[in-house]
N, C-alpha and C positions, 0 to 999 in steps of 0.2 A: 504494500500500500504506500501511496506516500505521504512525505515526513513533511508537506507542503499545507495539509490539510488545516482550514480553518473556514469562519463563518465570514463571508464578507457580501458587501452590498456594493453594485455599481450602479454610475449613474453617468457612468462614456461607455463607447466599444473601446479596446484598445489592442491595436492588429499584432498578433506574434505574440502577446502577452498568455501567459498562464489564465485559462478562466475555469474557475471554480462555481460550480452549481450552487444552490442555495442553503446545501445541505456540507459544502465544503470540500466536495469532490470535485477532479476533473470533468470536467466534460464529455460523454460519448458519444458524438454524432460526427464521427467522418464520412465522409463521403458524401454527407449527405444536403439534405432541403428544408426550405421554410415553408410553412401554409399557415392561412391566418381565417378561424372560423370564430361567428359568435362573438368578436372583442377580442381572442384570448388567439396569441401569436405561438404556432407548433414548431420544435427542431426536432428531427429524426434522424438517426443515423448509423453508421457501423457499431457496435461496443468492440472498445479493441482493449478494454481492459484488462483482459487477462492473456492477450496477443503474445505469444511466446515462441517462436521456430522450435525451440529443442525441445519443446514437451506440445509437436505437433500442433498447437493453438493457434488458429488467423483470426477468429473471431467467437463473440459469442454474444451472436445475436444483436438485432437491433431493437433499439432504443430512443426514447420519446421525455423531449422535454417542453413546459409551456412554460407563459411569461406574458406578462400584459405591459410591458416596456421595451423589450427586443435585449436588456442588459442584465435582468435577474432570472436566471430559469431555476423551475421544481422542476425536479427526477419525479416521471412519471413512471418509471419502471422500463423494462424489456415489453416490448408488445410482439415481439418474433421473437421466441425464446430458439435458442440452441437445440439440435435435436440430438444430445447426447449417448442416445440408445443404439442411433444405429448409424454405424460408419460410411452407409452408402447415402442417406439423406446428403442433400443440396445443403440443407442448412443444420449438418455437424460442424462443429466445432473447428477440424482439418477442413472441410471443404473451405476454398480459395471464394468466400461471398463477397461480392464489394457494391458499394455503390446503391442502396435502396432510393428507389423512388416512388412515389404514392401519389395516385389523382384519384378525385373522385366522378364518379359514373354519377348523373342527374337519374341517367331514367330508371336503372339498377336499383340505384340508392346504395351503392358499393364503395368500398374504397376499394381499390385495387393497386396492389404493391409488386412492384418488378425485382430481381434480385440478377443481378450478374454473377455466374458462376466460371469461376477457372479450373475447367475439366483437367485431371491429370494427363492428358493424353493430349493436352494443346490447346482443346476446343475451347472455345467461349459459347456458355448456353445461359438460358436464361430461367429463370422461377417465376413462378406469377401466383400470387395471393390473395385471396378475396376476405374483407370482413365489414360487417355491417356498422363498426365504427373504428375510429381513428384509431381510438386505444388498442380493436382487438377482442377478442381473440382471431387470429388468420389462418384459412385455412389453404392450403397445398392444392390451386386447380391445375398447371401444370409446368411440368418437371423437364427439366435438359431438352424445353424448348429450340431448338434451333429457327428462330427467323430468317424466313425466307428461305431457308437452307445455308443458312450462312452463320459462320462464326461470328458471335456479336460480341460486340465488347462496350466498352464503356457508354453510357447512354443517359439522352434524358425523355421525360415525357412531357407534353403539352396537348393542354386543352385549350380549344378554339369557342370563342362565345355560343357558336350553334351547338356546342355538346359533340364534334366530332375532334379525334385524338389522335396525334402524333408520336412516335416513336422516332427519336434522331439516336443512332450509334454509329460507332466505328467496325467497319468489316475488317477482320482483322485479317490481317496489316496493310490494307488496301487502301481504302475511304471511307469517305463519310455517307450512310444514306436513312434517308428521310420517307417512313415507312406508315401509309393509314393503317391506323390500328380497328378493328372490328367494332361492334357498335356496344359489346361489354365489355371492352379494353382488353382484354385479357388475350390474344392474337393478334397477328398481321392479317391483312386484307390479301396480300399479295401485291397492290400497287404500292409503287415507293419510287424516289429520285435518287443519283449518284450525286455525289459533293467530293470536291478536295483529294482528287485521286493523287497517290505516290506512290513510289516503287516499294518502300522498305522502311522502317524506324530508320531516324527521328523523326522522318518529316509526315509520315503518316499522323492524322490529327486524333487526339481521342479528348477522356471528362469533355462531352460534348455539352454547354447548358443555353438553354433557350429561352429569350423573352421579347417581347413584342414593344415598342415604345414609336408614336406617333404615328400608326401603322406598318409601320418596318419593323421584318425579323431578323432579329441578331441571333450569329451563332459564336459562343467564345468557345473556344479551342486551345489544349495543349497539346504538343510533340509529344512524340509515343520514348519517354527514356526512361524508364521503370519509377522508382520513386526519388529519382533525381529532379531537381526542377528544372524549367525550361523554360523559353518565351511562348509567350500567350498568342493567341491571334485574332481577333474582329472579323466579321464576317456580317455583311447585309441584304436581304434580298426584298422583295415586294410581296413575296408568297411565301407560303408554309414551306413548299418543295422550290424555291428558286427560281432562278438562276442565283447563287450568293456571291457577290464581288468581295474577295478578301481585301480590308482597309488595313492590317498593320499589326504591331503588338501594343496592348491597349498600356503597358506599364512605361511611359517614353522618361521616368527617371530613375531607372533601374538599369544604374552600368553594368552588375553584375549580370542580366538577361535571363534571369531566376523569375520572373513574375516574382519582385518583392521574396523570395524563395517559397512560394507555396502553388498550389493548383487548383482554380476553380470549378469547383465541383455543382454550382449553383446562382442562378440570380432571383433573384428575389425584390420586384416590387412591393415597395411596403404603399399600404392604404391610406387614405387619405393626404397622400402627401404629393406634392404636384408633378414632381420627378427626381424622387430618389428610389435609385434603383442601388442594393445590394449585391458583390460580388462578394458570394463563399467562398473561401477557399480555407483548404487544407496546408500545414505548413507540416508537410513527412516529416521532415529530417533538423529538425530544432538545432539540434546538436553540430550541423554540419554548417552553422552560421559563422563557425570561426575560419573557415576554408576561405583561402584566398579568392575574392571575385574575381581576381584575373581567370584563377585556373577555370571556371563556367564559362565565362563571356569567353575566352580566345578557343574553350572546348567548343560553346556550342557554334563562332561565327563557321568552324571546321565540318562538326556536324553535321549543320542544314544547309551545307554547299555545295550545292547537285555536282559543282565543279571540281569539289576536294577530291586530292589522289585517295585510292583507299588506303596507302602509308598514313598518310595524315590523320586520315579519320581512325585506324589504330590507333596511332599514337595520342589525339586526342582522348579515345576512350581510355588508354593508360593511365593517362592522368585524372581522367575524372575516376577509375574506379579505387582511388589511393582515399579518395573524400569518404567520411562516415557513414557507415548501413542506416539506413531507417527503423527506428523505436516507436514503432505508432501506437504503443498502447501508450505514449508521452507526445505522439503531438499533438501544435497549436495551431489556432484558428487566421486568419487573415481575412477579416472582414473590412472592405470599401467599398464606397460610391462611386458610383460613375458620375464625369463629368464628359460634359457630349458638345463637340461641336459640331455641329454640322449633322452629319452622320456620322461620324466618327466618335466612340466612348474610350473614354482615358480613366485610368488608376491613378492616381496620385498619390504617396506616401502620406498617410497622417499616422501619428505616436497616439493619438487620442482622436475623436471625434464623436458629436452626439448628433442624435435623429432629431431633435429639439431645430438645430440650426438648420433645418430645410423647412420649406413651403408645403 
């Protein structure tokens, strides 16, 4: 457990900082999303509390916190407990879960929750969950999904004001594509659009997260470079399925090319506010904050340059693989605002910042 634990009240975000629940624990929702019902603001996400490689553990289960400020969350409990019994479930303990996302079905009256699984064998499949409330209990409608027939990997979901639902992931290791989802969420249609094709890691995009502002949809995007961080990318189009013109990396005072060192896993519109929109991210690797920015920024300009010899891009990887593993049952959150010109959304570093100073 940790020796951090204490009672504390906030009244800012504060990005990269330790945040503690109300109850004086870390926080457990990686990977994951905001939704806001009834007044009361939901976070969901991985538990990676007991996350341990040697004694087998990636996860254990996801987890549900509320808040009526977006800065003090209750521990609502596990609402996907762990299925510790049996080794072949999706959601044991060892199974590679990441990334939950949850929408609700109007006509259903469903939540329905996706789960990314990382198949021993390579694949990327997917879980899908149905319960009749947010808390839960969810039950298991299907398993090692394959969409489309395709390895699916990191992904988000979106609903469109008429009630009909979108599934954005990464084909892995290919592109990005943009899939109608069935009228109870819980499959593909079979029609869907291609985005962002590339031959191989890095430059394959995935944590695909999607939100709509002024009628334009954004897609943010990270490189595919395991739990290393990496530049982010902006993406806008007119429609759910595109065409999406990529505008940039949205982090433009970030020498190190880390997105601030974390990966957004989500945005999130908050309500009643005229345009602030929220970037989630996850900071994996805390610990790997004392690594030289040079060695990132001159890895990744290597990396993502279709033109680098493959010596180089070796050599690059040498050096980035010298930087610290990821302790994710320890990481921190990086939570910003977008600031938008034009079409274009920018990250700007703040140490502090509150939801108060927006409109």
């Amino acid at each position: 457990m940790d020796n951090i634990r204490k009672k504390v009240r906030y009244d800012s975000i504060r990005p990269g900082q330790v945040w503690l629940d109300t109850k004086g624990e870390r926080i457990q929702a990686h990977g994951g999303s905001l939704m806001y019902l009834d007044g009361t603001y939901y976070w969901y996400g991985e538990n990676k509390q007991f996350t341990d490689p040697e004694k087998n553990i990636w996860h254990w289960g996801v987890r549900l916190y509320s808040s009526k400020d977006l800065y003090n969350w209750d521990d609502l409990g596990l609402i996907i407990p762990p299925d510790t019994e049996n080794p072949d479930s999706s959601i044991h303990p060892s199974s590679m879960m990441d990334r939950p996302h949850i929408i609700f079905n109007r006509r259903t009256r469903k939540f329905v929750c996706w789960l990314k699984i990382m198949e021993k064998n390579g694949t990327q499949t997917e879980t899908v969950l149905t319960a009749d409330r947010l808390t839960g209990p969810y039950e298991i409608v299907r398993e090692r999904l394959m969409p489309l027939g395709m390895s699916a990997g990191d992904f988000d979901l979106a609903v469109a004001p008429d009630g009909k639902a979108y599934y954005y992931f990464e084909r892995v290791h290919s592109e990005t594509i943009c899939a109608d989802l069935t009228d109870d969420y819980t499959n593909v249609t079979g029609f869907y659009s291609a985005h962002f094709p590339h031959p191989h890691p890095p430059l394959v995009r995935e944590a695909t997260a999607h939100f709509v502002r002024n009628y334009k949809h954004y897609l943010v995007t990270s490189g595919t470079t395991g739990y290393l961080p990496n530049p982010s990318e902006v993406a806008v189009a007119d429609t759910w399925h595109g065409p999406y013109k990529v505008l940039g990396d949205p982090h433009p005072g970030d020498a190190s090319r880390t997105s601030y060192h974390s990966q957004i896993s989500s945005v999130f519109k908050v309500p009643g506010k005229k345009d602030l929109y929220i970037a989630c991210a996850d900071r994996w690797m805390p610990f790997a904050m004392d690594a030289e920015y040079e060695t990132y920024g001159k890895a990744f300009d290597i990396l993502f340059d279709p033109d680098s010899t493959e010596e180089a891009k070796a050599s690059a990887a040498s050096a980035m693989s010298s930087i610290p593993g990821a302790v994710t049952s320890k990481a921190d959150y990086v939570w910003l605002p977008f600031r938008f010109e034009g079409e274009m959304a920018y990250l700007d570093w703040k140490d502090e910042w509150r939801i108060e100073d927006f409109d």
